[in-house]
C-alpha positions as CSV (number, residue, x, y, z in Angstrom):
1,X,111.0,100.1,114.1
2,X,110.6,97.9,111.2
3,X,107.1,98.2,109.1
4,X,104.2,95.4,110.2
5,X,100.8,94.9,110.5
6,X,99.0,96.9,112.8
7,X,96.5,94.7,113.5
8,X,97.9,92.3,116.4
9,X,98.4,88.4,115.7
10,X,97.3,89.6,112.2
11,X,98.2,86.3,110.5
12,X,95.4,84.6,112.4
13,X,92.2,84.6,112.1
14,X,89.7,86.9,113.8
15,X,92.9,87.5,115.9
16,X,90.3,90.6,118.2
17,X,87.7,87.7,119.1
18,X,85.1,89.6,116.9
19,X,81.5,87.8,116.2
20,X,82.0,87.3,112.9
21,X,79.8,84.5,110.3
22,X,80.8,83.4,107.3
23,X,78.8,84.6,104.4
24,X,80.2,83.2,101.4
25,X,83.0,81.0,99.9
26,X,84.3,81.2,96.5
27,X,86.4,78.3,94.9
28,X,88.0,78.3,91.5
29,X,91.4,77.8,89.4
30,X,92.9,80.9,88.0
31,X,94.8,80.0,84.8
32,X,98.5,81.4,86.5
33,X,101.5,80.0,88.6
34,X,101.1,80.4,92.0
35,X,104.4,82.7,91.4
36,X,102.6,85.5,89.5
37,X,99.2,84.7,92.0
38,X,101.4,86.0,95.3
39,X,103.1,88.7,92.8
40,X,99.4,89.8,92.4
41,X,98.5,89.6,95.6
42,X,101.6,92.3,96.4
43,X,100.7,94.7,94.4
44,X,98.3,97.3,96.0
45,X,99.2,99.8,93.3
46,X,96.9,98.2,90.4
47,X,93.8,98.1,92.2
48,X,92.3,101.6,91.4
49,X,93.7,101.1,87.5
50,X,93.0,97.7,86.4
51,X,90.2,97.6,88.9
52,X,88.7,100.7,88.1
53,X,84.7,99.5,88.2
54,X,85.5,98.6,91.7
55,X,88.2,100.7,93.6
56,X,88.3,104.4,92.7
57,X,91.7,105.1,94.9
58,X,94.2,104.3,97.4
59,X,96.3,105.9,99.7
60,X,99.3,103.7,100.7
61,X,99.7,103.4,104.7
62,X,102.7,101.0,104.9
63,X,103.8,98.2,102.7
64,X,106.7,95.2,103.2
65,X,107.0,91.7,103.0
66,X,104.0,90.9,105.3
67,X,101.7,92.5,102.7
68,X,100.4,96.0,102.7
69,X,97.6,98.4,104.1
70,X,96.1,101.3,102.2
71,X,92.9,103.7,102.3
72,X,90.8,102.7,99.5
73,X,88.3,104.4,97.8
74,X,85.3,103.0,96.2
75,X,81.4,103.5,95.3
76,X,80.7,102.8,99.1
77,X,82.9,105.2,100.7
78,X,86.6,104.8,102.1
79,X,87.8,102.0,104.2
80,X,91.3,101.0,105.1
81,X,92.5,97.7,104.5
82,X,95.4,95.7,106.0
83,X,96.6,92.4,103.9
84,X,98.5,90.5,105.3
85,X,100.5,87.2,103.5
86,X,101.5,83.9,105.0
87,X,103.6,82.3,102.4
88,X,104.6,79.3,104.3
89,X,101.0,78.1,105.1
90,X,99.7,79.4,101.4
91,X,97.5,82.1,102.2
92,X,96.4,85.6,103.1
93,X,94.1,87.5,104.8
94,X,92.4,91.1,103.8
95,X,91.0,92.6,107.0
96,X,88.8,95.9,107.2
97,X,90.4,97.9,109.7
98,X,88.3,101.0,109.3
99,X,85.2,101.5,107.0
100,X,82.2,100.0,106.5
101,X,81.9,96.6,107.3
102,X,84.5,97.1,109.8
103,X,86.4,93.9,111.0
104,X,85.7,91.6,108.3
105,X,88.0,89.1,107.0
106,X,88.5,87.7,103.6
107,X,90.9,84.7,103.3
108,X,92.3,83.1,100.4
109,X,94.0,79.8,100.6
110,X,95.9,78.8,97.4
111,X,97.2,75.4,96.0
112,X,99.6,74.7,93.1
113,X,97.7,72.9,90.5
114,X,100.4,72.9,87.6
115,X,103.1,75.3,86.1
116,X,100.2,77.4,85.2
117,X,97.5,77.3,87.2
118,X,96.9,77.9,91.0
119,X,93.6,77.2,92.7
120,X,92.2,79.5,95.4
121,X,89.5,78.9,98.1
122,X,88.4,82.6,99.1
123,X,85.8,83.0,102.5
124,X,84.3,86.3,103.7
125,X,83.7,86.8,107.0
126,X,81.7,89.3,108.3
127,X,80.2,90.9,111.2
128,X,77.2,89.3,112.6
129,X,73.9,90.8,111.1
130,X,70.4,89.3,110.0
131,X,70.6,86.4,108.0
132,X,68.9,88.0,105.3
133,X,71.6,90.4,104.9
134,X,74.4,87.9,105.4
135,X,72.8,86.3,102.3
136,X,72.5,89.3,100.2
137,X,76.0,90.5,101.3
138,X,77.7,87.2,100.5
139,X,76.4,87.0,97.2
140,X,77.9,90.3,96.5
141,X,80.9,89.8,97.7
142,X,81.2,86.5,95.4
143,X,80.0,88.2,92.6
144,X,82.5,91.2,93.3
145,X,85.5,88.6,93.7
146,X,85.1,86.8,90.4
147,X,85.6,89.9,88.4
148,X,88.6,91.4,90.4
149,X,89.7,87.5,89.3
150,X,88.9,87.7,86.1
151,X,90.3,90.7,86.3
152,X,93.6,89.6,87.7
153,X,93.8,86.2,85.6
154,X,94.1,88.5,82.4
155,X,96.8,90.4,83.6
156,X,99.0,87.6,85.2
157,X,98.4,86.0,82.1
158,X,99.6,88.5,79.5
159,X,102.5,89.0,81.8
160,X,103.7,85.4,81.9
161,X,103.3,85.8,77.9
162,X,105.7,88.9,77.9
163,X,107.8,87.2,80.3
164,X,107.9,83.7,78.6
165,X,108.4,85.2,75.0
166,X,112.2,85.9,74.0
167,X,112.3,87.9,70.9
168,X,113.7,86.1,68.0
169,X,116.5,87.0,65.7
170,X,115.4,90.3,63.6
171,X,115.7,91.8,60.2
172,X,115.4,95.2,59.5
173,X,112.0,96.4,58.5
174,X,111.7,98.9,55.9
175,X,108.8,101.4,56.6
176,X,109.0,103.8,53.6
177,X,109.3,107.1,52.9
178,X,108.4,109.6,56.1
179,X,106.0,111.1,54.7
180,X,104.1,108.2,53.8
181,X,104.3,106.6,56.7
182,X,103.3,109.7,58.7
183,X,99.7,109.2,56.9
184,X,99.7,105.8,58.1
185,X,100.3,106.7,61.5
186,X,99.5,105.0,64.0
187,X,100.3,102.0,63.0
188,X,102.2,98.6,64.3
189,X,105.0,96.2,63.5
190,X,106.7,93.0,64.2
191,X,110.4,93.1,64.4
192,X,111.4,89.7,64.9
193,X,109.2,89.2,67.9
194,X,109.0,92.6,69.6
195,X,105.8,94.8,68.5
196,X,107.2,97.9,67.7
197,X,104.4,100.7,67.9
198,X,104.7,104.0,65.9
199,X,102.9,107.5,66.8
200,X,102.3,110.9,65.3
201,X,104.1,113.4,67.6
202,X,104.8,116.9,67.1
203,X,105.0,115.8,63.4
204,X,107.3,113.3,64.3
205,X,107.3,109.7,64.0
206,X,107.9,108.1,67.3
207,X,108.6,104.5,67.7
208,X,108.6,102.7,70.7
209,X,108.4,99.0,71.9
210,X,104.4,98.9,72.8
211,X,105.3,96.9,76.4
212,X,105.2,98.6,79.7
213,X,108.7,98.2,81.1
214,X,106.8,98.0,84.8
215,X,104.9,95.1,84.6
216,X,105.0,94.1,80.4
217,X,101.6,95.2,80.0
218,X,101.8,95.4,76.2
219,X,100.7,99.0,75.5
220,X,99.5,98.5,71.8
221,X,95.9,99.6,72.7
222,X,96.3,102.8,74.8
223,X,95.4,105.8,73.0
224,X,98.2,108.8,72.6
225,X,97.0,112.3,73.9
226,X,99.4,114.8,73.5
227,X,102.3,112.6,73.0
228,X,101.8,110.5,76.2
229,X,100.4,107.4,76.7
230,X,99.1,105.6,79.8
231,X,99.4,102.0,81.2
232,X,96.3,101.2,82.1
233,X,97.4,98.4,85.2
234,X,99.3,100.9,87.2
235,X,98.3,103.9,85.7
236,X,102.2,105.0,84.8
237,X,102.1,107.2,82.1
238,X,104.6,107.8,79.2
239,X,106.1,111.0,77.2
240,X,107.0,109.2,74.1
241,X,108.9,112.2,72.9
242,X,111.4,110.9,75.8
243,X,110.5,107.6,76.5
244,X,110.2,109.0,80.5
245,X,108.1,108.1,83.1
246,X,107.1,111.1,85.9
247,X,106.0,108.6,88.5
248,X,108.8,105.9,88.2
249,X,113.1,106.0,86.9
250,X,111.4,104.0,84.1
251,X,111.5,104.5,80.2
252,X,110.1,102.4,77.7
253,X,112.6,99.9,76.1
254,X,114.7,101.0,73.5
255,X,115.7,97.7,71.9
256,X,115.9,98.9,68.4
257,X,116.6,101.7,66.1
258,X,114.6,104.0,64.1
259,X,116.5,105.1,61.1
260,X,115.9,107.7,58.8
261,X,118.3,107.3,55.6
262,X,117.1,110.2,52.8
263,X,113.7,110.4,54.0
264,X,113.6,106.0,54.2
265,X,112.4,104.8,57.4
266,X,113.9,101.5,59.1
267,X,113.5,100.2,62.1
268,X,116.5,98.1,63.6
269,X,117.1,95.3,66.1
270,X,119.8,96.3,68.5
């Protein structure tokens, strides 16, 4: 059998007849293409990372075209959540299927504004309760929204910037004699585009190209312990001594040289 949703009719709404009330809407325009907004929307695997003040796991259940559905752990406890995408009519829907709030829906309609920015109409619907509570609960949930957007805008952002910038022709940049450079460590440098990043390992120098080869994240600011690094939108980490991944085939990119020519240190375009 081939994956789905589990929920029944899940691309409409309220779809089990539940007595659910609006409690809040959210409007805004997120400074990405609508491209990078539904490659967002896919990707249940940075919640926990880049949204670490709100989810504190997840568990994937099943995941396909539709969308996805995953145990998720946060402050309030575990509920599982099933999102479901409807490309064609521009929209999605997260629905609790187990948890607290049980049976709520969250939509999200979104509309091309230009080649970079998509604008998305967000409602939360949620089980009926005193209107008090409604009130209080749909505040929260707007306020909770706007930073997983904030959130999200960053990182579509930086990776439209990886994926828009083609490294221009290089020289060679001499670093110096090992040893000095080794004091220096860490440090950074351009080569002709590409922001070559070299660590103290081992009493080695290691240079690598400080860009997640997952998603581009550039990897400039995450700290080296023991020789690996971690990417902090997926939470892949990195043994620079190898370049390897443990949780993925991935390495990070190699497209350069690092030359050592009687104790002088270059770095090369290849």
């Amino acid at each position: 059998m081939s994956s789905q949703p589990v929920q029944a009719n899940a691309a409409a709404f309220n779809p089990d007849g539940l007595d659910l009330v609006k409690a809040a809407g959210l409007e805004r325009v997120i400074g990405a293409s609508l491209e990078r907004v539904w490659e967002n929307v896919a990707d249940w695997e940075h919640l926990p990372w880049l949204h670490h003040s709100s989810f504190s796991s997840i568990d994937l259940q099943d995941a396909a075209t539709w969308g996805w559905r995953a145990k998720l752990g946060a402050a309030g406890g575990e509920s599982v959540v099933e999102l479901v995408m409807d490309k064609p009519a521009s929209q999605y829907v997260a629905r609790t299927l187990e948890g607290s709030l049980k049976g709520m829906e969250i939509w999200t309609v979104l509309t091309p504004v230009s080649t970079h920015e998509t604008a998305i109409d967000v409602s939360f619907h949620v089980p009926t309760m005193g209107d008090d509570i409604v009130e209080r609960l749909g505040a929260a949930l707007e306020a909770s929204y706007q930073t997983l957007w904030d959130e999200d805008e960053a990182m579509m952002q930086a990776r439209e910037k990886a994926l828009s910038d083609a490294p221009a022709g290089a020289a060679p940049v001499v670093l110096g004699r090992r040893d000095d450079v080794l004091a220096k460590l860490p440090m950074a440098v351009d080569l002709g585009g590409r922001l070559i990043r070299l660590e103290r390992v081992d009493d080695q120098v290691i240079a690598f190209r400080a860009t997640c080869p997952h998603m581009l994240r550039p990897l400039d600011d995450c700290p080296n312990v023991d020789g690996t690094i971690t990417c902090p939108w997926h939470g892949y980490t990195f043994d620079l001594r190898t370049g390897l991944s443990p949780q993925t085939e991935l390495r990070l990119l190699d497209d350069f040289g690092l030359e050592d020519e009687e104790g002088v240190l270059t770095l090369k375009p290849i």
